[in-house]
Each structure stands twice: as structure tokens, then as C-alpha cells.
N, C-alpha and C positions, 0 to 999 in steps of 0.2 A: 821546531827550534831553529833561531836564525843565530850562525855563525858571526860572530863578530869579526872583521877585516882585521889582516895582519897589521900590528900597531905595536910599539917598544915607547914606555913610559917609563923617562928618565927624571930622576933627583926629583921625586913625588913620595909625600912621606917617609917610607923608608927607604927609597930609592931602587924599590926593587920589581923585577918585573914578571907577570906569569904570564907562562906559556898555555897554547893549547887547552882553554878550558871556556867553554860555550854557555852561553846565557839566552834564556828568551829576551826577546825587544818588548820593551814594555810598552804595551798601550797608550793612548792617548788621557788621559784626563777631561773630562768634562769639565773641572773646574780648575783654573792652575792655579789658583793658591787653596785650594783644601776645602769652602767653604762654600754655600750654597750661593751661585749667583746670580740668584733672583731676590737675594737680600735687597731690600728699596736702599739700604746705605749707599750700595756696591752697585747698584743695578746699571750697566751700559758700561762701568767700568771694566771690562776686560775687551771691549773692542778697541780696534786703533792698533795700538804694539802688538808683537808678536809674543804671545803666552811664553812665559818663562819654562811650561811644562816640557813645550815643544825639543825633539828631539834636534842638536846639533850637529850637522857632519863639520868639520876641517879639515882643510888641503893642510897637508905636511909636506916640507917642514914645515912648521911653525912654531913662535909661543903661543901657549894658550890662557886665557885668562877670562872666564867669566863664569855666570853663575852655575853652571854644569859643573867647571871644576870648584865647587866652592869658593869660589875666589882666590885659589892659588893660584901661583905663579911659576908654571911647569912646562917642562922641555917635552918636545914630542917628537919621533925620529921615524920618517920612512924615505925610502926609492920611490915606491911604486903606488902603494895604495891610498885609501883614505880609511881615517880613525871611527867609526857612528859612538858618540859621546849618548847614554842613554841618560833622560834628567830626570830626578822626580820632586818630591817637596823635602823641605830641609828639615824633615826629621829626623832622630839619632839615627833610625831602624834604615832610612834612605840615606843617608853619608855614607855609613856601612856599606850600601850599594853601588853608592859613589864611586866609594873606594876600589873595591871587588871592578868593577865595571871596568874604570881608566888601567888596573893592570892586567889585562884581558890578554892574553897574546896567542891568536890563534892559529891552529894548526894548518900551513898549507900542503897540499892535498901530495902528498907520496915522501914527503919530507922525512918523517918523522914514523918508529912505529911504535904499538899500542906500549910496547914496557915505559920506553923512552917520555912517552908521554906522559904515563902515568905518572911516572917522576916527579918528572915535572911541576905536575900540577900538587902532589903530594908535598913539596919543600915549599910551595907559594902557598897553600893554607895553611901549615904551619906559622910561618911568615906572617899571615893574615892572622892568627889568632894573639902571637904575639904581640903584634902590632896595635892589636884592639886591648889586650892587656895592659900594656904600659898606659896608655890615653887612660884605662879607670883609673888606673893604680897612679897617675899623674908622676911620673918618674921621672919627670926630669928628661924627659923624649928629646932627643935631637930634632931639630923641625927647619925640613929640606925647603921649604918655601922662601920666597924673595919677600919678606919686611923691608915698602919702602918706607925711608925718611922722606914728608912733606914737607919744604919749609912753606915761611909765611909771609906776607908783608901785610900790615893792619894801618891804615891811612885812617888819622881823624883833622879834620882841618885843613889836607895838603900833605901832612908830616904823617912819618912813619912810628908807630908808637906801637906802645905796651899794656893796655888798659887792662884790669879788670874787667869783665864782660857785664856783669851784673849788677855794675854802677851806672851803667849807658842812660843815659833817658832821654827822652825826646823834648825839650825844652829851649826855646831860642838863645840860653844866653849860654847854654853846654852841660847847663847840669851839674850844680855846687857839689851835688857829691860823687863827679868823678873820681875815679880815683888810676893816676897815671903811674904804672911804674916804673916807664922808660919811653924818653921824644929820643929819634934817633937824628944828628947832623947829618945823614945822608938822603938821597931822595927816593923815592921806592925803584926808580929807573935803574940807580944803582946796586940796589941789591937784585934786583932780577937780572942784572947783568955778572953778577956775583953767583947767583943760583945754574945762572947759564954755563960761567964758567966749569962750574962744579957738577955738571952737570947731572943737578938734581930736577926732574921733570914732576908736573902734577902739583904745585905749589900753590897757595890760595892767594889773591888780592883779596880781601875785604876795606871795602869802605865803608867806616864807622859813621856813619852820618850822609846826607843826600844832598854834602854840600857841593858848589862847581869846582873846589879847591880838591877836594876826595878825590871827586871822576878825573878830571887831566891828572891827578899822580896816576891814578888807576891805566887809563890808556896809555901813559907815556911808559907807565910797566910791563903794559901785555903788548906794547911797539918794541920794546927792547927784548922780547924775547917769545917771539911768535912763537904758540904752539905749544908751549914751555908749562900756562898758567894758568890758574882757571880763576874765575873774578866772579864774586857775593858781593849784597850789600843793594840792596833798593831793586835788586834785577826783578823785570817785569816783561811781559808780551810786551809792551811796547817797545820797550829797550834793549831785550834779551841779544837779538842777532844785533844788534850794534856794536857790542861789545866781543860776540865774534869776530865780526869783521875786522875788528880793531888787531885781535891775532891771540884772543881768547880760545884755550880748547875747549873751554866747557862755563858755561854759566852756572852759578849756586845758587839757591831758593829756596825759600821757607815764608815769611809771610805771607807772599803772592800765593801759594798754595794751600797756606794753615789759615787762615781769612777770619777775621771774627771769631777764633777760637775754636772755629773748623776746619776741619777738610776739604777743601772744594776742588771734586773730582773734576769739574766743569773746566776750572783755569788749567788744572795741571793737563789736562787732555787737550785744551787749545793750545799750552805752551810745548806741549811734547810736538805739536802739526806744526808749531814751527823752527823749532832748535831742532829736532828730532832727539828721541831717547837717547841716542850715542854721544849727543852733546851737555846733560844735561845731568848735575848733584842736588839732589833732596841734603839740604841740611837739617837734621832731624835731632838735632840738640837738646838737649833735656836735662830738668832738674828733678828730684825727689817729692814727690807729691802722694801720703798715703801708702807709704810704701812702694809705690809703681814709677817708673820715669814717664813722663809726661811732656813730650813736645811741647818747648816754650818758642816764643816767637817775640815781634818788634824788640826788639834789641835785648834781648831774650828777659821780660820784663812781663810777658801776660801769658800764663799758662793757658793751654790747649784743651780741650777735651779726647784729643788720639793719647795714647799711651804707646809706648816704645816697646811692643812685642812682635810676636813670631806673626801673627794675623798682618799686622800691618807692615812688617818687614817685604813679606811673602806680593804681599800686595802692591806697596809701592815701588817695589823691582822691577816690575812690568813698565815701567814709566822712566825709571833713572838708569844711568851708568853705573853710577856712585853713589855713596851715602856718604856725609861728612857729621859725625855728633862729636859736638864738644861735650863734656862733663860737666855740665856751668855753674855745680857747686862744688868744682874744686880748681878751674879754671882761671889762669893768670895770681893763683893764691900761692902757688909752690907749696902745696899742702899733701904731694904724692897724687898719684896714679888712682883713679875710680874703678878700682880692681873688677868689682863685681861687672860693673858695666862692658868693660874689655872683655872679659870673658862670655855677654853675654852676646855681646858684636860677633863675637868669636866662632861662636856656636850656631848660631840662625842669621845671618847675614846671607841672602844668599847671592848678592854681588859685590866687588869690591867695596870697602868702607874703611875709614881714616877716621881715627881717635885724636882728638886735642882733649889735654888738660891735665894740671898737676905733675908735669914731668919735670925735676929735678938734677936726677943723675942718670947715669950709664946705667947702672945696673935698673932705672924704670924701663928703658926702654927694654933690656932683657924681659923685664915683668913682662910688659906687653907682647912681646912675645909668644911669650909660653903663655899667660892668662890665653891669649888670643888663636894657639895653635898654629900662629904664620900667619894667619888671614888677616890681620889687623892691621895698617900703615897706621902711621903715626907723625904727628905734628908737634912740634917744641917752640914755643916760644919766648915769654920772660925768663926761661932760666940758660937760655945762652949769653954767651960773653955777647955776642952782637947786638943783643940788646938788654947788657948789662946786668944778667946774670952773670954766675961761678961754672955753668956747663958750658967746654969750649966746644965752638962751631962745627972746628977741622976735628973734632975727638966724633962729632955726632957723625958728618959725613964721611970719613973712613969706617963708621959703624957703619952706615947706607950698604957704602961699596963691598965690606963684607958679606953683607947678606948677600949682595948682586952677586959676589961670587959663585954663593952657593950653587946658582943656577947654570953656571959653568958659561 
């Protein structure tokens, strides 16, 4: 049995921490997403990146945020040592250990004796049983994690607008059945100077279309606010680090990788050798196909054959930082929240991911929330005042900064 290093997990689920109580280090995995990978689908896919399986140490202080911690957004506090985060695959039975795991807090050696201890560890499985009680029982949990707000800016033409997604088409003259809900008089420099101010980070550029008018709003966006925004929209190997360099933190993608209604592990593993995975969001947007979601792609207009499960979640984590899915049948419609879908981001995500679509009012982004158990960011677009909806802007980003709170 290997002693877990002294380590104090703050404002994590229920913000509580245990002492004194020893775990073995789990083994390595032969395969880190679960699945045989001598699959000819999958095959050569898990060389390159470093396996999600793998165990992560962190110097502390720090925050922490990746897929070890399920994608929360959690405080970690030492002097002296380092934390070993143990990882495993995101099943319910492994969160559970997840959880167990980050409040580990072990015994240093003359410290503490056997009564004291025993305590100790007696009021944290309680705590721990609790805590797993509410989650079934869906009670209305308080949920310690930081829910960012993303915002947006959506370039068609030059101009910053409001489309419906699902009207896009690839057509020289725009496509008669556009359908626009809002051109905004500002320029997208502007709002990302607005977003700067506000300072809301992780924001998307997307340019609707691969015109020259798109890309300079797009650059003159991620120049106003280096580091700030992460930009979609025709990115490719070719062009991917240009757009960094421009002062992009991360490039978005989805046709380049979804290819003729495939997967093509081939592109995504060139593009990972040259953005590197820490640079790099799978947009993985999906409509209702047969029951299942189904990764759509060109301007989310030709269904995929990947479907949006735990398989391919697990899998293409090893490649991205981020995931960003829209809802894209409920998307720029102000038809509410794709409940089921946010919950199931929520559940099997096992790195940070960001939900667009159907958001409304204050109380959706609560939904998302709680559907999401804190792991879910979220993106708002046609229903703020900014762009001419009834939900105001300043009402969403004091929502942002309270959750920032939570994390003290």
C-alpha cells in the first residue's frame, strides 16, 4: 500500500477534506480509454499524446483543472509537498474514486495517533456517503465548482451576427434560407475588447463562412485580446498556428477531423504535432439522429457517422484540451436548454467542455449547472441584450463572477 502525500482539497464538491486514510496507486491501464486497441478503427491511435490514463503529479499551490479532476475547477493548498492525483476511466464506479482519491489527506508520520485518526477518517465516509446520496437523490446539491461563462463573437461577412446554425449553407450567393437574428453595429475587435474588459477568458471566434472579410474581423479579434480567445471556422494544418500566432489560445475543429462523414485519426494526430493538444477544441456538435447525437459537421449540415458517447469522449480526450458542442437542434432558436445533452457532458466529459444552445434566461444557466454538476461552461448567444435578445449581458457576467467566487 502506497501512502498518498500530505495534500488539503479545498471548495471540491462539498468542500470537504479527509484526513489520514490510504489508498493503493492504481496501476497502469493497457488501454486508456477502456477498449481493445488493436481495434483497425483505433489502431496507432493512442501513440503521440500522453494517455489520459496516466497518473498526474502537481506542484502546489496551484489550480487544478483537468481530466483527473473531472474537469473541475478546484483549489489545492500545500507548504511542502506534492499532491499524486490517481486517474482512471470515467465511469460512475471511477468518479467515486475520483472523488475518494482528491480528499485523501494523509497521515504525517508522529503527527497524529491511532484514536485521532480513526476520527477522522470515520466523519469523512460519512461525509462521503452523504455526498454520494444527494448526487442520486439529485437534491438540489450545492455544486462548489467554477461554471465559466463563454462568451461569443460569430463573424459572417465581416459583421458580427446572430444566425441560426442550421440554416448555414455553403452556397456563393449566402444561402436564401439564412436565417439572421441579429447583425450587430459593432466590430468583433470591439467586443473582444469588451470581453477583455470584463474579463471573461476562453471565448470563441467563429467565422461563418471562409470569406477574407471573416478572417481580418477574426485576427483583428484575437489582436485585441491576446490569449483571451480561441477561434473556429475553416481551421486547418495549414492554417491552424497562424492563427495562433495571431494571439489565438487555442484553435476549434471539427471538419478538418470529421472528413467525409469520418473520423480521421490521421489529420487529428498531424494537427495535434503541430498545435499541440494543450492548444487544441474538438468541436463535437451534434443533432438527434435515431435516438443517439451524432456529430454533424460543414456548417453543421452533413451528419457524421461518430456518435457523441462515452467511447469516443474517452477517446478523443487524448488529443484535445477542450470540447465545445452546440445543441444544433435547439441552437440560436431560444427554444431552452438540451437538458439531456448537458447532463450527459456532465457525466462523461472527461476534460473541460462548453455547451452552446437554447439559453434563454438566468435560471437556464442554473439548469446547466446542476444538469451539468459544475463541469459544464457555458455559452449564450441570441438571447442577450448584446445581441438583441431580453437576457442582459452585465446580469450573465456577474452570474460568471459568482461562481469565480465560489472558488475563493
Amino acid at each position: 500500500m502506497a501512502d498518498f502525500e500530505e495534500a488539503k482539497v479545498l471548495k471540491w464538491g462539498m468542500g470537504m477534506s479527509i484526513e489520514n486514510e490510504k489508498s493503493e496507486k492504481p496501476s497502469k491501464s493497457t488501454s486508456a480509454f477502456g477498449f481493445d486497441s488493436d481495434d483497425p478503427e483505433y489502431a496507432g491511435a493512442l501513440e503521440g499524446p500522453k494517455a489520459a490514463s496516466e497518473a498526474v503529479v502537481v506542484e502546489r499551490p496551484t489550480i487544478v483543472r483537468s481530466s483527473v479532476l473531472d474537469g473541475a475547477h478546484c483549489s489545492t493548498l500545500s507548504s511542502r509537498r506534492r499532491l499524486l492525483f490517481p486517474s482512471f476511466s470515467d465511469s460512475p464506479q471511477s468518479r467515486i474514486l475520483q472523488f475518494r482519491a482528491l480528499l485523501l489527506y494523509s497521515k504525517e508520520e508522529g503527527n497524529y495517533d491511532n484514536g485521532f485518526q480513526s476520527n477522522i477518517v470515520s466523519v469523512a465516509k460519512w461525509g462521503f456517503i452523504i455526498f454520494i446520496l444527494l448526487q442520486i437523490l439529485g437534491s438540489g446539491l450545492s455544486i462548489r465548482c467554477f461554471v465559466h461563462f463563454r462568451p461569443c463573437i460569430d463573424i459572417h461577412k465581416g459583421m458580427v451576427k446572430q444566425i441560426v446554425g442550421s440554416t448555414l449553407q455553403d452556397s456563393k450567393d449566402g444561402g436564401s434560407m439564412l436565417i439572421t437574428n441579429f447583425e450587430s453595429d459593432k466590430s468583433a475587435a470591439e467586443f473582444a475588447n469588451m470581453y477583455k474588459e470584463d474579463g471573461l477568458k476562453g471565448g470563441h471566434v467563429i467565422m461563418l463562412g471562409a470569406d477574407s472579410f471573416s478572417r481580418s474581423a477574426a485576427i483583428k479579434a484575437l489582436n485585441s485580446y491576446p490569449g483571451g480567445l480561441q477561434v473556429g471556422g475553416g481551421i486547418t494544418s495549414e492554417n491552424a498556428f497562424s492563427y495562433l500566432a495571431e494571439g489565438a489560445s487555442h484553435v476549434i475543429v471539427t471538419s478538418y477531423v470529421f472528413n467525409n462523414g469520418k473520423m480521421d485519426i490521421e489529420r487529428l494526430k498531424y494537427l495535434v504535432s503541430i498545435v499541440g493538444k494543450q492548444r487544441l477544441v474538438l468541436d463535437l456538435s451534434c443533432r438527434k439522429k435515431d435516438g443517439k447525437y451524432a456529430i454533424v459537421t460543414d456548417r453543421w449540415q452533413k451528419f457524421s457517422n461518430v456518435y457523441l458517447d462515452l467511447r469516443t469522449l474517452e477517446f478523443l480526450a487524448a488529443y484535445a484540451d477542450e470540447f465545445l458542442v452546440h445543441g444544433v437542434d435547439v441552437e440560436g432558436k431560444k427554444l431552452g436548454i438540451d437538458e439531456e445533452l448537458v447532463a450527459f457532458l456532465g457525466q462523461h466529459s472527461p476534460i473541460p467542455v462548453t455547451y452552446a444552445g437554447g439559453v434563454i434566461t438566468m435560471d437556464d444557466l442554473e439548469s446547466i449547472k446542476v444538469a451539468g454538476m459544475g463541469r459544464v461552461d457555458v455559452t449564450v448567444g441570441s438571447a442577450l441584450d448584446i445581441f438583441g435578445g431580453n437576457l442582459a449581458y452585465k446580469d450573465v457576467v456577474a452570474w460568471h463572477k459568482e461562481q469565480e467566487a465560489l472558488t475563493g
